[in-house]
N, C-alpha and C positions, 0 to 999 in steps of 0.2 A: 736232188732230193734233200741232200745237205741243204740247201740254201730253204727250203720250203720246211725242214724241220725249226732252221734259225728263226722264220720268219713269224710261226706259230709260238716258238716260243717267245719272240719281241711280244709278239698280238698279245700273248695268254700274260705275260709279266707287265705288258700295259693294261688288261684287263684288272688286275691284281690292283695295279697300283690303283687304277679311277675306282675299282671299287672300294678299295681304303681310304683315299681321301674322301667318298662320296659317303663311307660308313663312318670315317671322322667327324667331318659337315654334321652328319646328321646327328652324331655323338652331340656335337657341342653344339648344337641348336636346342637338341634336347634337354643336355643339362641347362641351359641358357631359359627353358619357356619351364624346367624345372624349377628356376631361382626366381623367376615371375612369378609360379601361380604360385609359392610360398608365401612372398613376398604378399600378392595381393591375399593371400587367405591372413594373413596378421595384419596386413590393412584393415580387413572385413572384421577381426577380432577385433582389433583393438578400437575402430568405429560404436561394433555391438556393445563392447565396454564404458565405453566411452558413453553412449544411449542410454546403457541400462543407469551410469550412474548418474546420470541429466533425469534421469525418471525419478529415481531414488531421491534428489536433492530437489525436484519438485514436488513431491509427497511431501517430504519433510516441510519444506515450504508452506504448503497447501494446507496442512498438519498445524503450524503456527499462528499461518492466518488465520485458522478456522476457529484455532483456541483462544484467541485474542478476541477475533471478532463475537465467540460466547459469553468471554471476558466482559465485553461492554454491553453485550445485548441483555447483561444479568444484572447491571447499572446505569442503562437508558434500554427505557423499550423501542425500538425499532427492527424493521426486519434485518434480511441478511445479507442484501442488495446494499441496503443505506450504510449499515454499520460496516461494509466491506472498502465503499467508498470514504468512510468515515476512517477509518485507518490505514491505508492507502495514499491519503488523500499528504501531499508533502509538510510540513511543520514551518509555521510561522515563522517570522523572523525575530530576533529580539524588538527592536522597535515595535516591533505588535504586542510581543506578550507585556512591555513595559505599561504600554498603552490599555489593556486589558488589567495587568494589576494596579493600576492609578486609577481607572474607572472601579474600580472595586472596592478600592479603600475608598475613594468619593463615594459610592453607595453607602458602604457600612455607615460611614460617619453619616451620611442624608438621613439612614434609618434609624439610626440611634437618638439621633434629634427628633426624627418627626415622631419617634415610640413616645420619647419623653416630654413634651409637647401637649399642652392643653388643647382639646378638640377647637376652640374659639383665636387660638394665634398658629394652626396649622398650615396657613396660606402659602407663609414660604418656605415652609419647609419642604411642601410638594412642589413649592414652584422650582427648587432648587431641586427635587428628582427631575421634574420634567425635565430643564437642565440634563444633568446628567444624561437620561434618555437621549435627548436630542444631538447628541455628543454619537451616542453610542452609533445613531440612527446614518450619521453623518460618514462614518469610518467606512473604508472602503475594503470589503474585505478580498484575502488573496488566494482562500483555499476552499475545498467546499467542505472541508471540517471548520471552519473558521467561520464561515457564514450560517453552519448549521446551530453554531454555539453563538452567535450573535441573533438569532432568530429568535432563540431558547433564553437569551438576554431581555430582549426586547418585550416577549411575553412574561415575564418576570418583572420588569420594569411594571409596566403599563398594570397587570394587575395590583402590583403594589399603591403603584400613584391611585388606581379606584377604587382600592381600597381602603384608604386614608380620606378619599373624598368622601365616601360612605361613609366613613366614620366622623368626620364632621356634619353629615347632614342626618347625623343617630338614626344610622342603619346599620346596628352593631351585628347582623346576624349575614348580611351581605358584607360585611366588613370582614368578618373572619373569615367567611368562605374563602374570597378575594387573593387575602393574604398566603393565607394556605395555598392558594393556584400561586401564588409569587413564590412562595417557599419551593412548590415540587417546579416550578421552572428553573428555579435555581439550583436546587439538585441536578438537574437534567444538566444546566450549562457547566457547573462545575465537573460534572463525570465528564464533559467533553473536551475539557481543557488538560486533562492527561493527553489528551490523543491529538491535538491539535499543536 
């Protein structure tokens, strides 16, 4: 009987001990999937953080563009498609804008001659726009702001040149029209040469 009490007590004290190590085990499993799901719930924060301020920084974003692109649509009429892509669109190079202000000063200077210029020696002075035109015509451009302001060029040009023709062939009234559509082109290509 002795022997069968020792033997129950071995059983009951190895009972004891598997179930401590098995309530240990499960202790440190527990803390263990404890410091995971922390772990991932500050993952999940600082993700949704992280989200919200990608949201935040594309309002603001979105915010700038929109103000900009009201900016210009208050100084060329186009819609909000055009003027998006119009700001957007990447900035020339120097070599371009060099090229754009030496085509301008050659203008001024073609206009200021052919203004002051008797209707009967105007030949070359338009022939020396067309000139320039054909220069302008010639340039390859690299952005589609860049080509939208050489379009706006080029209609600015061409009524100029028709309307100096008009004005040599005394049709002073098709003549000012002309020029005035040269004038609001030119408005148009300058407002696009900030953005470009």
């Amino acid at each position: 009987m002795k022997k069968l009490i020792i033997g129950f007590v071995i059983l009951a004290v190895a009972a004891i001990g598997f179930m401590y190590k098995s309530s240990k085990d499960k202790s440190e499993r527990l803390a263990k999937e404890a410091v995971e799901y922390q772990q991932k719930m500050e993952s999940e924060r600082i993700a949704e953080e992280q989200e919200k301020q990608a949201i935040i920084a594309n309002k603001h974003k979105k915010a700038i563009l929109d103000s900009d692109i009201r900016k210009l649509q208050e100084k060329y009429s186009m819609d909000y498609a055009e003027a998006k892509q119009v700001i957007e669109s990447p900035t020339i190079s120097d070599s371009d804008k060099m090229f754009y202000v030496d085509l301008a000063s050659k203008w001024t200077d073609a206009i200021k001659v052919a203004s002051s210029t008797s209707r009967i020696a105007l030949s070359q002075p338009v022939k020396d726009m067309q000139e320039i035109k054909r220069d302008l015509e010639a340039k390859q451009t690299s952005t589609y702001c860049e080509s939208k302001m050489k379009d706006e060029l080029i209609k600015s040009y061409d009524y100029a040149i028709d309307g100096f023709l008009q004005f040599m062939q005394k049709n002073e009234l098709v003549s000012d029209v002309f020029l005035r559509a040269s004038n609001e082109y030119q408005k148009k290509a300058t407002a696009l040469i900030d953005y470009c």
